[in-house]
C-alpha positions in Angstrom: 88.3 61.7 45.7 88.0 65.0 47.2 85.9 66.0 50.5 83.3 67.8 48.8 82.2 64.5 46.6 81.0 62.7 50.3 78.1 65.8 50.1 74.9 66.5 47.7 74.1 69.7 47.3 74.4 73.4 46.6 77.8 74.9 48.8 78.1 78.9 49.3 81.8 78.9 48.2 82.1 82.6 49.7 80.9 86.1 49.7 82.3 89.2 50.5 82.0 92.8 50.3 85.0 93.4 47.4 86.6 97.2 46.2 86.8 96.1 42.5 84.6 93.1 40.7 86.2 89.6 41.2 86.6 88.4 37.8 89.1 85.9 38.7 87.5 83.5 40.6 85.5 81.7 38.4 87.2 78.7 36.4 88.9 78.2 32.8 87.1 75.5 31.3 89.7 75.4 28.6 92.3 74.7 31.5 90.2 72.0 32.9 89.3 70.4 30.2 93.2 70.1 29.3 93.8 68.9 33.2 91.0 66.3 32.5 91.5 65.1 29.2 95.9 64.6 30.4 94.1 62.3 33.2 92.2 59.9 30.6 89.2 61.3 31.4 86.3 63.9 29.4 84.8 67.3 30.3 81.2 67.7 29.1 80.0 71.4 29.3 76.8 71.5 30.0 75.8 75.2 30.1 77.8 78.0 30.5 75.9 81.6 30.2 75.2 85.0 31.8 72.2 84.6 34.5 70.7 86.7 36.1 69.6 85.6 39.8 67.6 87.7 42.3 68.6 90.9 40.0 72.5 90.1 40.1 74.0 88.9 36.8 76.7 86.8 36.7 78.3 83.5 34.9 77.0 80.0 35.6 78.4 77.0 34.3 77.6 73.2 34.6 79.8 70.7 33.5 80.2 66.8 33.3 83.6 65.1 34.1 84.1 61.4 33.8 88.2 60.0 35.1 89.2 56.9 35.0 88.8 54.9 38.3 85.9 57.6 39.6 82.5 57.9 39.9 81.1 60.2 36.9 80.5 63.8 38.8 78.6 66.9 37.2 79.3 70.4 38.9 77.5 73.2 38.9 79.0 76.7 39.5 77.6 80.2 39.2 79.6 83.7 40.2 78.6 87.2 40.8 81.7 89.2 40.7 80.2 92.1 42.9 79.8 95.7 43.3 82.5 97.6 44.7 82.1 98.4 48.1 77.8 97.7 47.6 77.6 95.3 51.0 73.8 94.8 49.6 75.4 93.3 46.4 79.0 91.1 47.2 80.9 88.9 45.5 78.9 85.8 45.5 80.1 82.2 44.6 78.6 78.8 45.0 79.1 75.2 43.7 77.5 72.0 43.6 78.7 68.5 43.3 77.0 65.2 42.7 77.7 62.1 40.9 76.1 61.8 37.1 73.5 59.5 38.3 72.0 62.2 40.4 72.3 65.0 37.8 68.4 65.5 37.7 67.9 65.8 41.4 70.5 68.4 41.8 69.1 70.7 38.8 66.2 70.6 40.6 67.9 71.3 44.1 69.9 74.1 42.1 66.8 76.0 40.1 65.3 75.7 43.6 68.1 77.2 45.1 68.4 80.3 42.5 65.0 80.6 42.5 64.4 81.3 46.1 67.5 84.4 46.4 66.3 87.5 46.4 68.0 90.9 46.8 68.9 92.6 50.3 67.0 95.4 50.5 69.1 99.0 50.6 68.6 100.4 53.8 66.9 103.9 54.1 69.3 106.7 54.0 69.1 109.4 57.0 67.8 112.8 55.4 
């Protein structure tokens, strides 16, 4: 079982300052869903959509896996691919994990979450 499954909550995967949009870093759900399904297990997708989230756009997705011999896990992702060289608006990526059982508690810990960002504010330029 990996690390991250011992934790409930929302995880700031990373966030940087990029020179191009990271449109790579956000998963395949087709390649899952193959990955699972070879395993014995089944991928539920849950949502997957454009949000926007304190003015940033980007891709969210939720998803339900069940495996054989594991506890039933949802995971919720969302992905901002950022705006080149734009420190006030990086690449942003988080993830949360918890097992099915506690799927409303974390939607509730994740609207909370997204709710509660808001946008750095652009510093004043010297005239």
């Amino acid at each position: 079982m990996p690390s991250e499954m011992h934790f409930f909550g929302v995880h700031l995967v990373k966030t940087q300052t990029v020179e191009e949009p990271d449109t790579r870093t956000f998963s395949n759900l087709d390649d899952e869903k193959q990955v699972v399904n070879a395993n014995g297990g089944k991928l539920a997708v849950l949502v997957d959509h454009q949000r926007s989230v304190a003015g940033l756009e980007g891709k969210e997705m939720r998803i339900s896996v069940t495996s054989p011999n594991e506890t039933p896990t949802v995971r919720f992702t969302r992905h901002f691919a950022g705006v080149p060289a734009d420190s006030s608006r990086p690449m942003i990526s988080l993830k949360a994990v918890a097992p099915t059982a506690e799927q409303k508690s974390l939607e509730t810990i994740w609207e909370g979450v997204l709710q509660s960002a808001r946008p750095i504010p652009r510093p004043a330029r010297a005239q």
